[in-house]
PASEBA-1860 file (N, C-alpha, C; in nm, 3 decimals):
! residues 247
1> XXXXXXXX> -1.026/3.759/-0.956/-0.957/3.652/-1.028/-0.866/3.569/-0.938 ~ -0.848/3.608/-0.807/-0.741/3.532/-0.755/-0.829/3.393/-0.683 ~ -0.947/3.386/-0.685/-0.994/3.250/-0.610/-1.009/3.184/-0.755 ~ -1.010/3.208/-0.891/-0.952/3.123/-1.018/-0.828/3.059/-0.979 ~ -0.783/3.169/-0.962/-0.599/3.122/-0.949/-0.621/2.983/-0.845 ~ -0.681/3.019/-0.729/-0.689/2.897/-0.607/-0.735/2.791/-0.624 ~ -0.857/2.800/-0.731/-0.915/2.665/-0.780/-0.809/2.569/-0.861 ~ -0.765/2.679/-0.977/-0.688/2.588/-1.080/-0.564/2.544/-0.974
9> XXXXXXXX> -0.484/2.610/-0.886/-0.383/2.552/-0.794/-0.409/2.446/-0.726 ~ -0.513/2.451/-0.667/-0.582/2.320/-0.566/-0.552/2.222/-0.647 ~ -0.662/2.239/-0.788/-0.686/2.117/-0.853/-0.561/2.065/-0.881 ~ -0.458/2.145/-0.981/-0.313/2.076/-0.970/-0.250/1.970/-0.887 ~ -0.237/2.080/-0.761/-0.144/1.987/-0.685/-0.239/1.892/-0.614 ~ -0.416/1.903/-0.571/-0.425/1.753/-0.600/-0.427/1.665/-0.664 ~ -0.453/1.703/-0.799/-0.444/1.596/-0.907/-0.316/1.512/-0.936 ~ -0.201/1.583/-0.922/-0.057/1.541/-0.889/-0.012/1.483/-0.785
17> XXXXXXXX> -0.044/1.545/-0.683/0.020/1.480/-0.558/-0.053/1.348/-0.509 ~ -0.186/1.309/-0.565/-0.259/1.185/-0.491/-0.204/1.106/-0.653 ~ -0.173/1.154/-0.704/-0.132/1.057/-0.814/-0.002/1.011/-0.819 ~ 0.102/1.050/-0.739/0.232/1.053/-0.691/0.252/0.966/-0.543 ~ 0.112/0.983/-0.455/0.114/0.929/-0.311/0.120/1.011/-0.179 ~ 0.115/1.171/-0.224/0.117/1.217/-0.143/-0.016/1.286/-0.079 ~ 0.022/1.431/-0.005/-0.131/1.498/-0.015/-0.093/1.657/0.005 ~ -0.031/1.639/-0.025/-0.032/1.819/-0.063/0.021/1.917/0.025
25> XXXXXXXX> 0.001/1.868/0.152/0.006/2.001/0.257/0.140/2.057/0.228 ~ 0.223/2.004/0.214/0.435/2.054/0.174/0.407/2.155/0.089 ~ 0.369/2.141/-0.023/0.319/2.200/-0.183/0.207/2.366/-0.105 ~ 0.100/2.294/-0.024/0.039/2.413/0.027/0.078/2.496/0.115 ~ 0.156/2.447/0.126/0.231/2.540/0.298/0.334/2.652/0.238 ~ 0.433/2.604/0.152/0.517/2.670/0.087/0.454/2.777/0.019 ~ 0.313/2.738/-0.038/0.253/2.841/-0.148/0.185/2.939/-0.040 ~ 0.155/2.920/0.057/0.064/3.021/0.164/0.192/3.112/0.210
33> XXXXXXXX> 0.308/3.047/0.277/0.346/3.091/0.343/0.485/3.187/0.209 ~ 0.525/3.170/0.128/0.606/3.239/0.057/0.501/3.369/-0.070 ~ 0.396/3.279/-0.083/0.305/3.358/-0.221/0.205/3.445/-0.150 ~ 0.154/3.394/-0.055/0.032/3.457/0.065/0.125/3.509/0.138 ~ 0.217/3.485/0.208/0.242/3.581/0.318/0.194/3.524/0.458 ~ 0.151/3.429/0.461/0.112/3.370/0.576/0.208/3.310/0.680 ~ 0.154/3.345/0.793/0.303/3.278/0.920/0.284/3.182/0.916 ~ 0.382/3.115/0.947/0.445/2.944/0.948/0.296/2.847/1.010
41> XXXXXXXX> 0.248/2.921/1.147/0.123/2.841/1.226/0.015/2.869/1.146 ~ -0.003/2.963/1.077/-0.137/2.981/1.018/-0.164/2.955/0.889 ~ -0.062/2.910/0.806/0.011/2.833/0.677/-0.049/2.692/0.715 ~ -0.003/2.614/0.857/0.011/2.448/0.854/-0.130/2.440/0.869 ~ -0.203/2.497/1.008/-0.336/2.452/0.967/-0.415/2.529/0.827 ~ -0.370/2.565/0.762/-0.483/2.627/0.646/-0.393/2.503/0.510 ~ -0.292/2.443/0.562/-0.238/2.337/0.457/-0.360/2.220/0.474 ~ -0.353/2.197/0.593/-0.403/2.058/0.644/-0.527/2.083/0.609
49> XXXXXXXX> -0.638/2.153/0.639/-0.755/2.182/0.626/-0.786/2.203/0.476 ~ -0.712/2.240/0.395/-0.695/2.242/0.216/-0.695/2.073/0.148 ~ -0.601/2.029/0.266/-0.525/1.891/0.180/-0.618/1.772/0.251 ~ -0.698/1.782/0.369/-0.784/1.668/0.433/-0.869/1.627/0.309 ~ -0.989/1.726/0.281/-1.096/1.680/0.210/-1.016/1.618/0.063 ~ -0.932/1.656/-0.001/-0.902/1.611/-0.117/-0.830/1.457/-0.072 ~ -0.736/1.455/0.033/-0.702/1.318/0.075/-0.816/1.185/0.083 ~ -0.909/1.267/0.194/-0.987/1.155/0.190/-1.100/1.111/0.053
57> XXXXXXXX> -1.163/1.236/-0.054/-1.190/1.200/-0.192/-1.073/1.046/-0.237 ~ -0.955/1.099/-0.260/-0.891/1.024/-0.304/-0.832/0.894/-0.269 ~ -0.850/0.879/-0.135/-0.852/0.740/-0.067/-0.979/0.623/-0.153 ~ -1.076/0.740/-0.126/-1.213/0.626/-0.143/-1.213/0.612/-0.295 ~ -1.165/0.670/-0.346/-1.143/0.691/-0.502/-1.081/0.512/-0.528 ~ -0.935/0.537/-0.483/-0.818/0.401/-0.458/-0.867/0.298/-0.394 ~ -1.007/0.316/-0.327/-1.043/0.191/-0.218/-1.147/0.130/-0.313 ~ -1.175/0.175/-0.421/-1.274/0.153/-0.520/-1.220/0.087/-0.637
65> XXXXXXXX> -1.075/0.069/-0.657/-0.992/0.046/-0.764/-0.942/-0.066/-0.681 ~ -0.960/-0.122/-0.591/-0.863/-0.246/-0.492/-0.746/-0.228/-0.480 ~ -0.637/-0.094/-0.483/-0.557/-0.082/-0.468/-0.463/-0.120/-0.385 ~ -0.542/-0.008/-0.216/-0.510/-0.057/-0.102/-0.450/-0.149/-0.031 ~ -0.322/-0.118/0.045/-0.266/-0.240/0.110/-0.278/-0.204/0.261 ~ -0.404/-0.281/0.303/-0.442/-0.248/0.417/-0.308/-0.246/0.564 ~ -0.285/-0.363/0.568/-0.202/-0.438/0.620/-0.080/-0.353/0.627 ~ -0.017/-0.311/0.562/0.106/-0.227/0.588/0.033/-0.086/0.609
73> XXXXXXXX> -0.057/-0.062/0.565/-0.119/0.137/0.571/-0.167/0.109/0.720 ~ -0.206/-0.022/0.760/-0.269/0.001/0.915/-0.172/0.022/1.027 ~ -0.047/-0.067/1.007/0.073/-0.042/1.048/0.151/0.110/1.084 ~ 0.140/0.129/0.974/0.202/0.310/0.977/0.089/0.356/0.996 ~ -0.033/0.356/0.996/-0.110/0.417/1.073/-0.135/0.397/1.204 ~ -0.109/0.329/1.251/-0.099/0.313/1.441/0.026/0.391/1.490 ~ 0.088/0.416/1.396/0.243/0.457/1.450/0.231/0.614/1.451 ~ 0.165/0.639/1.331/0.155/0.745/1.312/0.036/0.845/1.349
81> XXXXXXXX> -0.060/0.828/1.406/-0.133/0.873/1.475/-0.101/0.923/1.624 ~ -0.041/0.857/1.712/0.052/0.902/1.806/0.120/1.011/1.792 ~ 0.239/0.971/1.721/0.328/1.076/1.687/0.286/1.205/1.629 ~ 0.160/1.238/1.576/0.125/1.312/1.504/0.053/1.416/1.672 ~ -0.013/1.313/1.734/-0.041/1.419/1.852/0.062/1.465/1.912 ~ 0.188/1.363/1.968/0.249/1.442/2.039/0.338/1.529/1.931 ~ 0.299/1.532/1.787/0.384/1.698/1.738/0.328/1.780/1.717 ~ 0.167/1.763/1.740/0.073/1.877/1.761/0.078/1.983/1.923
89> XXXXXXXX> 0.130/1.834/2.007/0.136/1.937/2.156/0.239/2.009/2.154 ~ 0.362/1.964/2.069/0.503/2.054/2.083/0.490/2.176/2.009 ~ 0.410/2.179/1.880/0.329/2.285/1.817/0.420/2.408/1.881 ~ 0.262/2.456/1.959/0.205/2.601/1.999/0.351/2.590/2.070 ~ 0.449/2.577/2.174/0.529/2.569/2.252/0.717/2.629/2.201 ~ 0.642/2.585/2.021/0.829/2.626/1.947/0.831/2.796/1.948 ~ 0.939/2.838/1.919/0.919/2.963/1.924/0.915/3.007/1.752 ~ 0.850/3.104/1.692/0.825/3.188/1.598/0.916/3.151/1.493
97> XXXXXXXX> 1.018/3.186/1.507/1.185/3.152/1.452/1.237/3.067/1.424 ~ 1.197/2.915/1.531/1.235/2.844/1.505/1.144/2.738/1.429 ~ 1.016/2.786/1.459/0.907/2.730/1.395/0.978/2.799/1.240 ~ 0.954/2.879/1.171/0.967/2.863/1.076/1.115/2.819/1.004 ~ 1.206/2.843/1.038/1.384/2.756/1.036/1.307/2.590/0.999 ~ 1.206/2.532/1.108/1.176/2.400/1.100/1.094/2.329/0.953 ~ 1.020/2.456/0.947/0.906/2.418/0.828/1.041/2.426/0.713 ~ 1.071/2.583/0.713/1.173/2.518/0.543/1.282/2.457/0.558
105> XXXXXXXX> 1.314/2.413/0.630/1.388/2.259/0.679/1.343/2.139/0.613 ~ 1.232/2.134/0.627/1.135/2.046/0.586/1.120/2.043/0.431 ~ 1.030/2.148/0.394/1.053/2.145/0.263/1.178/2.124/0.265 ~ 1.239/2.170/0.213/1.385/2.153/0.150/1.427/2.019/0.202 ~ 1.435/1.965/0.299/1.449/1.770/0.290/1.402/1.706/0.157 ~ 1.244/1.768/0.219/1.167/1.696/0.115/1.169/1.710/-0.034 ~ 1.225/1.786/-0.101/1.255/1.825/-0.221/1.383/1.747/-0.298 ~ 1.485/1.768/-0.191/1.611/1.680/-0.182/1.583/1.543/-0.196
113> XXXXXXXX> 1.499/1.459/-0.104/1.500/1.352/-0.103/1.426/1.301/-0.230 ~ 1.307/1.382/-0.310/1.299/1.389/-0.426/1.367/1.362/-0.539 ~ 1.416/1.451/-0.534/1.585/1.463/-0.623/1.632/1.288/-0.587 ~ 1.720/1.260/-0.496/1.781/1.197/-0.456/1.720/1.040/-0.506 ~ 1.613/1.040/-0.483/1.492/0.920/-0.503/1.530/0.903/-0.708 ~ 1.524/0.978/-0.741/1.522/1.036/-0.910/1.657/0.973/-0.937 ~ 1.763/1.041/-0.880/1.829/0.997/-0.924/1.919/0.852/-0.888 ~ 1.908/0.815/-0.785/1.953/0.656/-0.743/1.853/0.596/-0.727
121> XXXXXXXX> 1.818/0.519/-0.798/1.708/0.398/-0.874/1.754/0.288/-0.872 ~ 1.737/0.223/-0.717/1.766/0.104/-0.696/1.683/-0.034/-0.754 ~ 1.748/-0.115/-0.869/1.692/-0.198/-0.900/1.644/-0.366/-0.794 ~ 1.670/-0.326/-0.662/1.608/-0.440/-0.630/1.565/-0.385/-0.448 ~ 1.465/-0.422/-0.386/1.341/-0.428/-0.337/1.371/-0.555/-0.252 ~ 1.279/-0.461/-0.114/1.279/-0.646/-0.021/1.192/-0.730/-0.075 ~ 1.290/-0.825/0.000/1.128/-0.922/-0.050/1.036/-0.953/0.010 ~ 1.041/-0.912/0.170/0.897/-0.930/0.227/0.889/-0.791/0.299
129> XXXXXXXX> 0.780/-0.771/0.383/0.737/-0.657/0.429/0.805/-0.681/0.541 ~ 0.820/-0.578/0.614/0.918/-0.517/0.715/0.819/-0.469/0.806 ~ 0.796/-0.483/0.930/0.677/-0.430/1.000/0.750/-0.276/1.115 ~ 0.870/-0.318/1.136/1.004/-0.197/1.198/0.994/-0.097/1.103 ~ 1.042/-0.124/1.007/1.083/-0.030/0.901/0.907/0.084/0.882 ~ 0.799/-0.025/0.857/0.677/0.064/0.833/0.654/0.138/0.961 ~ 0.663/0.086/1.051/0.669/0.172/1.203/0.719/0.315/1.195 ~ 0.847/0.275/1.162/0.942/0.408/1.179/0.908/0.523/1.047
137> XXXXXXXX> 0.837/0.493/0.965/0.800/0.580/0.847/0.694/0.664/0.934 ~ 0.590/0.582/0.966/0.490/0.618/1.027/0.537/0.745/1.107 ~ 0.574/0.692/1.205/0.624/0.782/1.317/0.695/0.905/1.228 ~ 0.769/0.956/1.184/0.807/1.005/1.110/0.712/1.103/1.077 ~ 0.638/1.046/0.947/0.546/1.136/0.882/0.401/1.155/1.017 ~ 0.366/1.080/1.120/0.269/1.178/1.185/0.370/1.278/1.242 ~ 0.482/1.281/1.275/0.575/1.446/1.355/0.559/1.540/1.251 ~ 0.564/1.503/1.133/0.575/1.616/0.991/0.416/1.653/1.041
145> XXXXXXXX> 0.304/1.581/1.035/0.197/1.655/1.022/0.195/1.707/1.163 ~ 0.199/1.669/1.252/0.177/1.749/1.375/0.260/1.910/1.449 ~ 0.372/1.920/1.407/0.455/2.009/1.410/0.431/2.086/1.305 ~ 0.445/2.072/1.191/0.451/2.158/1.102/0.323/2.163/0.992 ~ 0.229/2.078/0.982/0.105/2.127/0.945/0.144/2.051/0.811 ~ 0.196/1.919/0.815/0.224/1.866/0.666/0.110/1.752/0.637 ~ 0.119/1.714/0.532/0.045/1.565/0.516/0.144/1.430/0.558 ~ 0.275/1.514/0.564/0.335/1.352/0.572/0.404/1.285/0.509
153> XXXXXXXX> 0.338/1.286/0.364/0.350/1.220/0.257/0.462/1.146/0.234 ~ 0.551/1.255/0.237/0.699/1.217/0.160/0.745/1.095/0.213 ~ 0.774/1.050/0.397/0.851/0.899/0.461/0.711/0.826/0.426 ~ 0.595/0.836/0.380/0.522/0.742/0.387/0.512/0.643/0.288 ~ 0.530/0.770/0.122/0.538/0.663/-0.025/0.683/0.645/-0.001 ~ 0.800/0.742/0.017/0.934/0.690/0.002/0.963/0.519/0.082 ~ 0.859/0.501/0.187/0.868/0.372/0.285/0.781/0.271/0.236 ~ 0.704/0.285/0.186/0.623/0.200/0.079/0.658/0.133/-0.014
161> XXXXXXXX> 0.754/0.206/-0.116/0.821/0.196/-0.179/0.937/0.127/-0.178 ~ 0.968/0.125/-0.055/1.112/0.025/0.014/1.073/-0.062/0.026 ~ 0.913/-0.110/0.092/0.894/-0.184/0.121/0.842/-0.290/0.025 ~ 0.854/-0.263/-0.105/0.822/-0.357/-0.219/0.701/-0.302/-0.319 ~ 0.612/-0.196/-0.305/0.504/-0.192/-0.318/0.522/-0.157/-0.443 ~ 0.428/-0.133/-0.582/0.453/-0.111/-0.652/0.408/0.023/-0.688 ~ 0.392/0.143/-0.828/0.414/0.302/-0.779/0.218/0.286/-0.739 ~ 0.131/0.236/-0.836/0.012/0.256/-0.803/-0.014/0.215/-0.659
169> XXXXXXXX> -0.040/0.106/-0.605/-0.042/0.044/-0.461/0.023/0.142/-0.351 ~ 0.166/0.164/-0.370/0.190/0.276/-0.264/0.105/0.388/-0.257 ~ 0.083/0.493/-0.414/0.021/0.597/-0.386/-0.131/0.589/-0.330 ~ -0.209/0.485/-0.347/-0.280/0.435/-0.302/-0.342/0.403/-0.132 ~ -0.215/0.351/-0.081/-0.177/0.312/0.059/-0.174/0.402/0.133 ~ -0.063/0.535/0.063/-0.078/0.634/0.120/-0.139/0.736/0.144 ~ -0.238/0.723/0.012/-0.359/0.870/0.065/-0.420/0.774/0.188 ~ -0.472/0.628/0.177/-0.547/0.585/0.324/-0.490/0.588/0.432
177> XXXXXXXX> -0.363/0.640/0.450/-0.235/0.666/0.594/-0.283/0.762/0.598 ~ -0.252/0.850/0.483/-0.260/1.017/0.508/-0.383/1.081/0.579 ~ -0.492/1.039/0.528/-0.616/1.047/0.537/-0.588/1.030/0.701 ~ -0.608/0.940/0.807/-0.599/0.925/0.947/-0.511/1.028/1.010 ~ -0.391/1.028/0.944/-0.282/1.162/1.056/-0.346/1.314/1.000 ~ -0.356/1.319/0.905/-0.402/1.462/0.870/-0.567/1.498/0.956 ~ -0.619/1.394/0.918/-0.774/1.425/1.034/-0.727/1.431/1.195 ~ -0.604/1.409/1.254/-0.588/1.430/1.377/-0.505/1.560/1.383
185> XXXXXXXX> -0.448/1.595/1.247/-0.331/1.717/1.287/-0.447/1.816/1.285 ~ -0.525/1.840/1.200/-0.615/1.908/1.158/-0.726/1.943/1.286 ~ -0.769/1.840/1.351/-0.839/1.921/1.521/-0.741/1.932/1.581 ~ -0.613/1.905/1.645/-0.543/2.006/1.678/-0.538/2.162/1.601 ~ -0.531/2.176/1.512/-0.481/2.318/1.475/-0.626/2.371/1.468 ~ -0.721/2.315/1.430/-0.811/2.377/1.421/-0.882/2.462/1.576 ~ -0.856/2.388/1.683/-0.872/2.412/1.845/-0.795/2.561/1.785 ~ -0.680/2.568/1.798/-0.589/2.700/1.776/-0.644/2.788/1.731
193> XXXXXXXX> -0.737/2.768/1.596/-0.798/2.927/1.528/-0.724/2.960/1.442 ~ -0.651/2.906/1.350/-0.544/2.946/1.301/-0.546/2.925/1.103 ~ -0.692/2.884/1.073/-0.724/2.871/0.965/-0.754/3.036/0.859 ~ -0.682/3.032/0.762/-0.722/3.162/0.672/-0.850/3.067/0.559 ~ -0.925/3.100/0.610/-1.105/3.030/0.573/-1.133/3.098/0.427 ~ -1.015/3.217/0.394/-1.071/3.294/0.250/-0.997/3.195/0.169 ~ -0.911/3.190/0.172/-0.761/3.128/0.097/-0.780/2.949/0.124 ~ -0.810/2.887/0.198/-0.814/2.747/0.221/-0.949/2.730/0.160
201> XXXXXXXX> -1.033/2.728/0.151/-1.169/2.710/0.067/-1.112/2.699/-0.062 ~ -1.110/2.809/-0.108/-1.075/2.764/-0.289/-0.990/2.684/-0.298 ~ -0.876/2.691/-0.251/-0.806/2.563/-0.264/-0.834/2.480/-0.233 ~ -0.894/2.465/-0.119/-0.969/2.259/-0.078/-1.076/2.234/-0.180 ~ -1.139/2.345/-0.231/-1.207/2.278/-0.331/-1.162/2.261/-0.542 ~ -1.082/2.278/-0.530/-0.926/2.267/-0.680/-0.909/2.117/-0.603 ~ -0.840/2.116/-0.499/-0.792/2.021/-0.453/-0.905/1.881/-0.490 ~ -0.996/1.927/-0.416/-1.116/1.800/-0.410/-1.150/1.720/-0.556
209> XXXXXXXX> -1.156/1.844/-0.617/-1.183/1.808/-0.805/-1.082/1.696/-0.872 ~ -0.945/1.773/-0.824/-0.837/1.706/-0.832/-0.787/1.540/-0.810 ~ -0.854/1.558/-0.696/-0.838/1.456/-0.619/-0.952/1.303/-0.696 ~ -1.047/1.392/-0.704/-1.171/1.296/-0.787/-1.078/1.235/-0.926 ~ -1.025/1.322/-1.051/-0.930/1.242/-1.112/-0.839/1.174/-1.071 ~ -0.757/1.203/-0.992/-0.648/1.159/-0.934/-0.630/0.984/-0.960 ~ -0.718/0.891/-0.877/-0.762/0.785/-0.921/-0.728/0.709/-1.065 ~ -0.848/0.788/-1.133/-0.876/0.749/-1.262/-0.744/0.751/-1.339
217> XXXXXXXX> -0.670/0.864/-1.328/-0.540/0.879/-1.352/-0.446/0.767/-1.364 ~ -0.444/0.713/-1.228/-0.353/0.584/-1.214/-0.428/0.475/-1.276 ~ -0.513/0.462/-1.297/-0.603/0.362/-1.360/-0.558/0.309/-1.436 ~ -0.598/0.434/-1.534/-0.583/0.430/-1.696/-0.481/0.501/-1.783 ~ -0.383/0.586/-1.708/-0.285/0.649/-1.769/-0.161/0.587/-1.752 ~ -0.045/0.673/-1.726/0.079/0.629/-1.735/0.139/0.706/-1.626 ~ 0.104/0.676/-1.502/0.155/0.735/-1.408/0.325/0.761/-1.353 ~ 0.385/0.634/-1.459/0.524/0.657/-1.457/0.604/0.789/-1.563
225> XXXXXXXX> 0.511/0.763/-1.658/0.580/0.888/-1.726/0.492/1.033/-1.669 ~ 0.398/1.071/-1.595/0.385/1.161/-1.524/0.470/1.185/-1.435 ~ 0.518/1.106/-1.332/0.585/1.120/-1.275/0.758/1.153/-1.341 ~ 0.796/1.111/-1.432/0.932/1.150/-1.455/0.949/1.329/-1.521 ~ 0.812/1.339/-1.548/0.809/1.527/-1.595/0.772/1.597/-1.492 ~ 0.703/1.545/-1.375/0.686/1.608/-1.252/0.745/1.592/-1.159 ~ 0.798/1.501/-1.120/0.853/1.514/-0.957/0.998/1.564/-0.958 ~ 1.057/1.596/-1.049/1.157/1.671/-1.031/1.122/1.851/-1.049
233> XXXXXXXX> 1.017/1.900/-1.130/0.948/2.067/-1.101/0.913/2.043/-0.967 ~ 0.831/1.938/-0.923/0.823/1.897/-0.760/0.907/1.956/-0.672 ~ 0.972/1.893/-0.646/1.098/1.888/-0.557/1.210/1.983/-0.577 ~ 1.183/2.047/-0.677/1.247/2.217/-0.740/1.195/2.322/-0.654 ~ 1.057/2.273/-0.682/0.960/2.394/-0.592/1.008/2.366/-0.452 ~ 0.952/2.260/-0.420/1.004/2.241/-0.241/1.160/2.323/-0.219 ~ 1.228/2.289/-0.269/1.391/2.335/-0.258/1.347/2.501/-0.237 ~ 1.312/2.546/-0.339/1.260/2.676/-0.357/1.179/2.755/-0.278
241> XXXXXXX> 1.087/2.694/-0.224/1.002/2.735/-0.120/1.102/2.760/0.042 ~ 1.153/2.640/0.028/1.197/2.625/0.199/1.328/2.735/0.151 ~ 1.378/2.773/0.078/1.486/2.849/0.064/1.410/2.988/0.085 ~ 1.297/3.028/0.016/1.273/3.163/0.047/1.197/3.179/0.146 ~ 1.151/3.131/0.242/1.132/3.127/0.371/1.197/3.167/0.470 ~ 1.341/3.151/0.431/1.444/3.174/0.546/1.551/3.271/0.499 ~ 1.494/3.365/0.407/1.586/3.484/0.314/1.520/3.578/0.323
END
């Protein structure tokens, strides 16, 4: 019964997280490494390798709906492809300890800034795009995936979002960012050997299913009131995760 459990989990948090803008790996890393038992290195690539195939489903999903804002996602994707290698080479090099101190660091930002996002709801937005500002997101979220085995996600919609976009278009933007840094964090770690192939299967494929609604979701539903019942259990969990990591 426990590859049930992995399917219905996958599917969740992809069905949620590409419907939100993200891709999962934060959500998978926490669940490997606190519920599995998995070490911090063998958690990030079995995140990334879970959260790729459902990312890229859900890109082409959004590229099919005209969502896409090429133009700013190509931006943070040049930025972020770089950065994502050189936090794949610093990788293997951290030590044990501090590798994991770093990951629930992470979560727990990311949960916070959640929170934080929720609750100060700034009513006004640039008015043009910022090409600095998308840079520095970029950069950002490829170090999250390269170091710690994330998707990214979080500086990519939170910078999207600054940057005027509206909630569908960002989440949109950002599975096609995500999609590029996660396919580069992902042959790094994969070189390493460091995939649990029992446990990442069922979940990349929950995920993938997931990911196929995901789309349709924003389409035709109400992705704002999804989001106001979820991203705060969201960002509960993250808090939660990166806390029992380091206890």
């Amino acid at each position: 019964m426990v590859w049930v459990s992995l399917l219905i989990t996958g599917f969740l948090v992809g069905l949620f997280v590409l419907s939100t803008g993200g891709g999962g790996a934060a959500i998978y890393l926490g669940l490997l490494t606190t519920a599995f038992h998995l070490s911090p290195a063998v958690a990030a690539a079995t995140s990334l390798f879970t959260a790729f195939p459902s990312l890229l489903v859900g890109a082409y999903g959004h590229y099919r709906t005209g969502q896409i804002h090429f133009r700013v996602g190509n931006q943070m994707l040049l930025a972020a492809i770089p950065a994502t290698i050189v936090g794949a080479l610093l990788s293997p090099i951290i030590p044990q300890k501090i590798y994991t101190w770093l990951v629930a660091a992470i979560l727990f930002l990311l949960g916070v800034q959640i929170l934080v996002k929720i609750l100060i709801k700034s009513a006004q937005r640039p008015a043009k795009h910022k090409s600095l500002q998308a840079i520095l997101y970029g950069i950002v979220s490829g170090l999250m995936v390269g170091i710690a085995g994330l998707s990214g996600g979080g500086p990519i919609i939170a910078g999207l979002l600054a940057l005027g976009l509206d909630m569908v278009p960002a989440a949109a933007t950002s599975a096609y960012v995500l999609v590029g840094t996660s396919f580069v964090g992902l042959l790094f770690h994969l070189s390493a050997n460091n995939i649990d192939w029992s446990i990442g299967v069922c979940l990349m494929i929950g995920a993938v299913l997931g990911a196929i609604c995901a789309p349709r979701l924003l389409a035709k539903g109400n992705p704002q009131r999804l989001n106001t019942i979820m991203k705060p259990l969201m960002a509960l969990l993250l808090i939660v995760m990166g806390v029992k990591m380091v206890l």
